[in-house]
Each structure stands twice: as C-alpha cells, then as structure tokens.
C-alpha positions as CSV (number, residue, x, y, z in Angstrom):
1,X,39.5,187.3,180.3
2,X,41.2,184.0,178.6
3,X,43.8,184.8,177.0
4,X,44.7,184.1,172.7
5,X,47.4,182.0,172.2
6,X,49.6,183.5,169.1
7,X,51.2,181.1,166.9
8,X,54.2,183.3,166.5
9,X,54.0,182.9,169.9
10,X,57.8,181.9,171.7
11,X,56.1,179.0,173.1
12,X,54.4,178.0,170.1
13,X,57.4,178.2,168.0
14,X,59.9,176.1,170.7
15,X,56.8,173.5,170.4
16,X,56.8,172.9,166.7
17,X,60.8,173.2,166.3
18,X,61.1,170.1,169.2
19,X,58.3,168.3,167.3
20,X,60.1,168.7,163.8
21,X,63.2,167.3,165.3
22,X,61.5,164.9,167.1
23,X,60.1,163.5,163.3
24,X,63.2,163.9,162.0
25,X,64.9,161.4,164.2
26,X,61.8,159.4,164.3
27,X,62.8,159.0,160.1
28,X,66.5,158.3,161.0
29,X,65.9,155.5,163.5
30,X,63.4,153.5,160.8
31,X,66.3,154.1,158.3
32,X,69.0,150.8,158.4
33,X,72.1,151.9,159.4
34,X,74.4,152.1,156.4
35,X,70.7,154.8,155.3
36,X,71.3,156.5,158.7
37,X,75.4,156.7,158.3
38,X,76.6,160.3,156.8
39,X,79.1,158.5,155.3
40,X,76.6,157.0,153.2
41,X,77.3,158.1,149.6
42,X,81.2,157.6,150.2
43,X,80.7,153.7,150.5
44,X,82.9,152.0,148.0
45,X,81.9,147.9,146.4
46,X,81.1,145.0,149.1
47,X,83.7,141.7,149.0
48,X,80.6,139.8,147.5
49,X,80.3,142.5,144.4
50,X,84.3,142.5,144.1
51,X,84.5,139.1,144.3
52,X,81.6,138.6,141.4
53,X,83.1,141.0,139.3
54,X,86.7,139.2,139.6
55,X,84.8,135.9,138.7
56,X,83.7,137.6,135.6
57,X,86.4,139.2,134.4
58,X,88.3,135.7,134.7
59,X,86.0,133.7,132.7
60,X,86.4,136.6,130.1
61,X,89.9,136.5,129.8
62,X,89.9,132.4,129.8
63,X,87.6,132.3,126.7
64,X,89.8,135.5,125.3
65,X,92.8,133.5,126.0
66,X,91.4,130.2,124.1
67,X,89.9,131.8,121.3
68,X,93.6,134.1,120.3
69,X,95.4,130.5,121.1
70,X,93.3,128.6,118.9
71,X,93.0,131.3,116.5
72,X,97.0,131.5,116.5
73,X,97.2,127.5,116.4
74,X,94.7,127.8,113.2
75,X,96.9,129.9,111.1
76,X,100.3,128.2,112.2
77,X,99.1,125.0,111.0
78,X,97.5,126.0,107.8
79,X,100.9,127.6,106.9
80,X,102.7,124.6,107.9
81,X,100.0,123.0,105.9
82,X,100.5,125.1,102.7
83,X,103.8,125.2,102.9
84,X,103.9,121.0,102.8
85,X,101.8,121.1,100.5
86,X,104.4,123.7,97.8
87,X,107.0,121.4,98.6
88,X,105.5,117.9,97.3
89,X,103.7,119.7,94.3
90,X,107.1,120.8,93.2
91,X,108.6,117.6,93.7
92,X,105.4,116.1,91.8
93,X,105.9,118.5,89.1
94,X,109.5,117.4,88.8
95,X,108.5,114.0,88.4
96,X,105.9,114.3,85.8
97,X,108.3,116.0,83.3
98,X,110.7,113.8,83.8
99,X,108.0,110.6,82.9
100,X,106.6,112.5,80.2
101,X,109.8,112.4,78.5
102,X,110.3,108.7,78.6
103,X,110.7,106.5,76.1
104,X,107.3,104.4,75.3
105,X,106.9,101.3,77.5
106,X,110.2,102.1,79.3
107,X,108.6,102.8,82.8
108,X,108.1,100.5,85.0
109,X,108.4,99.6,88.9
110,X,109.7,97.5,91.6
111,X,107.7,94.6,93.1
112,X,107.7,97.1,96.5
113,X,106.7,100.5,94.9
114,X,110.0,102.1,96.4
115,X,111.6,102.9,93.1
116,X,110.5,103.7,89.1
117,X,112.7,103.8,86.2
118,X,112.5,104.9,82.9
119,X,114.5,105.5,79.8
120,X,114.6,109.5,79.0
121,X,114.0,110.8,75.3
122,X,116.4,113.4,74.1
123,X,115.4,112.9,70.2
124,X,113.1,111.4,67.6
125,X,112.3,111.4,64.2
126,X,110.3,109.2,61.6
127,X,112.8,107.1,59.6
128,X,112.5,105.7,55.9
129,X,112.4,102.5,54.6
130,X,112.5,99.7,57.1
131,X,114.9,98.3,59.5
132,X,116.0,94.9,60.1
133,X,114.2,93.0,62.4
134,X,113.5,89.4,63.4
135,X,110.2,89.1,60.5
136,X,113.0,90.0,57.8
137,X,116.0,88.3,59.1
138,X,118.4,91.2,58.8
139,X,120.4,93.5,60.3
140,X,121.1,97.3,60.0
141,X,123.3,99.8,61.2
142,X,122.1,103.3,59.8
143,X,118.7,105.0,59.6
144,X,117.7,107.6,57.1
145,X,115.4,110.1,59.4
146,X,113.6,113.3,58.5
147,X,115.5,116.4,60.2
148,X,116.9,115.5,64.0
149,X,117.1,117.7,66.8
150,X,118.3,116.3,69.6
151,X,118.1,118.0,73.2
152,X,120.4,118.6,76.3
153,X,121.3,115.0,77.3
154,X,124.2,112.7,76.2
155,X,122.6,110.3,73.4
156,X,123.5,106.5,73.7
157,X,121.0,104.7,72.5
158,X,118.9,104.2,69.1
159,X,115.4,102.9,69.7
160,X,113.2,101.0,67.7
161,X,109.7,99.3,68.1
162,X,110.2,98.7,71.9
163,X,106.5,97.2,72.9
164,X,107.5,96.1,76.2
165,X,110.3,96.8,78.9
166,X,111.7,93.4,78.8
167,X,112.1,94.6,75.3
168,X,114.0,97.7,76.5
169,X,116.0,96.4,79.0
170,X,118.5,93.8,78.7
171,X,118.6,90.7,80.3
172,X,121.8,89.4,78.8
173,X,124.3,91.6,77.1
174,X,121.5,93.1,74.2
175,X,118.4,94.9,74.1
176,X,116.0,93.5,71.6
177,X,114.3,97.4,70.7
178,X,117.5,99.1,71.6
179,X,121.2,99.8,69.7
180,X,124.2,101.8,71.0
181,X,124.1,105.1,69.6
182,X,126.7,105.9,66.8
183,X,126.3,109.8,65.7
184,X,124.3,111.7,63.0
185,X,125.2,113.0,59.8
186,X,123.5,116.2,59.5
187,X,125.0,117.1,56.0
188,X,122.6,114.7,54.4
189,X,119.0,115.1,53.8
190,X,117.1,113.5,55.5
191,X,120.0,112.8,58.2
192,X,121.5,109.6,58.3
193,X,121.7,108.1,61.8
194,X,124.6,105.7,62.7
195,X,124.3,102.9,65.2
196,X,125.6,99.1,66.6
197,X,124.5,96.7,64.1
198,X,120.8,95.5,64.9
199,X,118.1,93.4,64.1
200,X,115.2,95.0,66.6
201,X,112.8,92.9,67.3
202,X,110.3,94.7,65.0
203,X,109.9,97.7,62.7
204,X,107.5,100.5,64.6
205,X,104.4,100.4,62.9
206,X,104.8,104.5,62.5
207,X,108.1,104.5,61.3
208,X,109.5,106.2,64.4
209,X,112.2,106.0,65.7
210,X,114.2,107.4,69.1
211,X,117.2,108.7,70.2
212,X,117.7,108.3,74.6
213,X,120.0,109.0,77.2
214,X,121.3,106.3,80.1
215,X,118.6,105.2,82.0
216,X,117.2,106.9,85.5
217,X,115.3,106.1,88.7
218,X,113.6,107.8,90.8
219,X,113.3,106.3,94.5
220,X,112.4,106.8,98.2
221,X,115.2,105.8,100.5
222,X,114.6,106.7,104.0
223,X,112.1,109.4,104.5
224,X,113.7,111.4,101.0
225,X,112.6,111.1,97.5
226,X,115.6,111.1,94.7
227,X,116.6,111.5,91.7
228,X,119.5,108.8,90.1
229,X,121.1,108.8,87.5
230,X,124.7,108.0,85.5
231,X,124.0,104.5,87.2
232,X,124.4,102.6,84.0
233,X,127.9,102.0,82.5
234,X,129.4,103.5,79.2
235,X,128.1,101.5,76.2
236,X,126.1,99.1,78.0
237,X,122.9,99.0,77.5
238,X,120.2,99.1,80.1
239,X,120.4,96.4,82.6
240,X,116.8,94.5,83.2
241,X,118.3,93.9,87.3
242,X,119.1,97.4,87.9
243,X,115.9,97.7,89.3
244,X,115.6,94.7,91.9
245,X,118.7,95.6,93.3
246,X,117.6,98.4,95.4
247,X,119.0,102.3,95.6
248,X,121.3,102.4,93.0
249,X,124.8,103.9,92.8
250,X,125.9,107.0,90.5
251,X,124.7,110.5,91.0
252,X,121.6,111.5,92.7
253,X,119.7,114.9,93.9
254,X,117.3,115.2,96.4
255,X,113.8,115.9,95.5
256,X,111.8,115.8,99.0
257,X,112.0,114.7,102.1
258,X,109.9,113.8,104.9
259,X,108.4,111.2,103.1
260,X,106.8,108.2,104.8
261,X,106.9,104.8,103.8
262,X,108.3,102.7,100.9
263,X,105.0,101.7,98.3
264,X,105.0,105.1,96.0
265,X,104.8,104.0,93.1
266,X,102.8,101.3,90.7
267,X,102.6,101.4,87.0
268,X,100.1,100.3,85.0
269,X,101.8,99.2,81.5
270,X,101.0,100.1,78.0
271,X,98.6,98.3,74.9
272,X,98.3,98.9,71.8
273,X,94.9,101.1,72.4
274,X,96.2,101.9,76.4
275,X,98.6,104.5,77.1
276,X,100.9,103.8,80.0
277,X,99.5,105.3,84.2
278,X,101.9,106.1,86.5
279,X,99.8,106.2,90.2
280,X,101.9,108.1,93.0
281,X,101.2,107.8,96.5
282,X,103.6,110.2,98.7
283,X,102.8,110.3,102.5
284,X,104.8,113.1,104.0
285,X,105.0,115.2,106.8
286,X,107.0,117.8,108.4
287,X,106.4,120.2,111.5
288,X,103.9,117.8,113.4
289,X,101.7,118.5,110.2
290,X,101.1,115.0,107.5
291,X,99.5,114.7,103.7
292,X,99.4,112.3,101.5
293,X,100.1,113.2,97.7
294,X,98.1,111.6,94.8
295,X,99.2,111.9,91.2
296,X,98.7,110.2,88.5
297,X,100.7,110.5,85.1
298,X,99.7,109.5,81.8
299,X,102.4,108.4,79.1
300,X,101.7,108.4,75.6
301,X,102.5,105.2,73.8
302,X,103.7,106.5,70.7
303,X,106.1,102.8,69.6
C-alpha cells in the first residue's frame, strides 16, 4: 500500500518554509545594496544633492542681494535727487522775485554770464504834467504824482523814461533816466515828489514814473550763487563799471551752492513791443548726484 503524502504533513511544511526563504533571499540579492541595507529609509541627502542645493540657494541670495542693493541705491539717489532739486528751485524762486521787481531795462549781464544786475523798484506812480528833458531844454526838481506808496527798501533814486541801461547807469558822474531821490510830500494831493535837479533824457510816454533802491547783483563766485548788495556808495548814482569789475564788495547772502561753472546768466534786452528775458542756466550738484536748472524770467517793460 503507497502511502498519501499530507500537506500538513511535517515534511511538507519544512519544504515550503525553506523554499519561501529561499525566494526571499533570491529578492534581496537582485535588490542593489543601499535596497538590500535595513538602514535604508534612515539614509540622509548625497554630497552631489547637498552640494546642488548649496549652488541654489547661493544664486538666490546673489540676485536677493542685488535686487535690495539696487533697490536701496534707487531710492537714495532719487532723494538726493529731489532734495537737489528743492534747493535750486528755491534759489530760482528767489531770483525771479527779485527780477520781477526791477526797474524797466535796468537788467543786464556780464560779457561771461557770471553775474546780473538790476535796479530794484520800491515805488511808482503816474506823474502830471511833464518833466524836463533834452526835447524841451529844461530842468526839474519836483514831480506832482497820484498817491505813493513806497515799500520796504531805502529810496535813492527818481526814475524817469529809462529805455536803455546805458541810460540807467552812469558812465560819468550822471544818469541820463535817473535823479537822487529827495523825499515826498504826502500832505499834498496828488503828492509832490522832491529830487536832484534833472533834465532826463525823455518824458515816459505813460507818464510814469519810479522810485528805486541802490543797485544789486546777483553772482556765481566759486561753486555758490549770491546775493550783493549796499555795493554802491551814498548819493552816487549807479556806476555803468560795477559790473565788469567782477564780485563786488558790500553785503552779500548765500543763495546756493554747489554750483558749477561761471556762464549763468544772458539777458535778452527790452523794445518798445519786447519785454526784457532773463535765461538761467545753473549746473549743480551735491552728493555724487548733478542737474542742470533752466529758468527763464520775463520782465515787463513798463518805461
């Protein structure tokens, strides 16, 4: 009798537990070896993936770095920028009141452009009548005015018909459109004004008349712009070399600096149907930041 093999037999049981281990191991060996290692799933990065990751992180932090620089650089000179920018507009706002407020035909500029002067109005009126002049052959020391109010500022001269600013300023010891100022008499209407003996060297064709203060310049010495004044002597009138002689003495206040070069200034002059234009050109830096200021200033020519 042939006898049935049980598969719950011990034998057949020992058989399939060899064979499973047998596949099992059969499995590990085809595995590669970091597969096969039980370590396996405590593995930290490679050098190669640390390395690439560093790379990364470098480039990152170079185009963070340049883009906060540049962004930083950006806004420092833009506030530099502006803040050049406030301090010539000031200074330009400075100068155009003080040319508005010039006598007609009065401005005018050195053959280099470093320096403007000008005659500043503290008064004016129309006057009566006529005043003596070179057409009629006489002279005249008063002037009947409507109502005059003069403003802050010392008065010193008496101006009349001035076309021109050879007219203005003297070459010799007279002005032909200007006489020293002698006072106002208020009590009579209209007001008499008091001045030098004169014959101008016209009457204005609207009967007006002026009353201005001692002469001014304004100038760029060195790389600052100023204000002078108080440059002219007592009862003098203005002198037509004051100009060519360079800075001038007598007070002065600083309206910029950091300017660069000398040509700021050129004035084109007055006609009888052409007002006068003042053209300024201010080149100025400060704080490794540079602009160049353009203004232009129209004076009425009102003889």
């Amino acid at each position: 009798m042939v006898p049935v093999k049980s598969e719950f037999s011990p034998l057949t049981i020992a058989k399939r537990s060899y064979l499973q281990k047998w596949q099992l191991k059969r499995v590990q060996l085809e595995r590669s070896p970091l597969e096969r290692s039980p370590y396996r799933r405590q593995q930290a990065f490679t050098l190669i993936e640390l390395i690439t990751v560093m790379v990364i992180l470098s480039i990152l932090a170079v185009l963070s770095t340049q883009f906060v620089t540049s962004s930083i650089t950006s806004y420092t000179q833009s506030k530099a920028r502006f803040a050049l920018t406030q301090k010539g507009r000031q200074a330009l706002e400075r100068i155009t009141r003080e040319l508005r407020m010039a006598l007609p035909n009065s401005v005018r500029s050195n053959s280099s452009g470093q320096c403007i002067e000008y005659i500043p109005i503290i008064g004016g009126a129309n006057y009566l009548g006529v005043v003596g002049d070179v057409e009629n052959g006489n002279t005249t020391s008063t002037l009947n005015t409507a109502p005059l109010s003069l403003s802050s500022g010392v008065p010193v001269y008496v101006s009349v018909g001035g076309l021109l600013p050879s007219e203005l300023y003297a070459s010799g010891s007279s002005s032909a459109a200007l006489a020293l100022w002698g006072g106002v008499d208020t009590s009579i209407v209209p007001n008499v004004v008091s001045h030098s003996a004169k014959q101008f060297v016209r009457n204005s064709v609207n009967r007006r008349m002026f009353v201005a203060t001692f002469p001014r310049q304004i100038c760029v010495s060195g790389d600052q712009l100023r204000l002078y004044d108080a440059y002219t002597p007592a009862n003098t009138y203005p002198l037509n070399s004051a100009l060519s002689l360079g800075t001038p003495s007598g007070n002065s206040v600083l309206l910029m600096d950091g300017v660069n070069g000398a040509a700021a200034f050129s004035v084109s002059l007055a006609t009888e149907t052409v007002n006068t234009l003042v053209s300024i050109n201010l080149p100025i830096s400060e704080a490794n930041q540079a602009i160049t200021l353009s203004h232009q200033v129209m004076i009425r020519n009102v003889p």
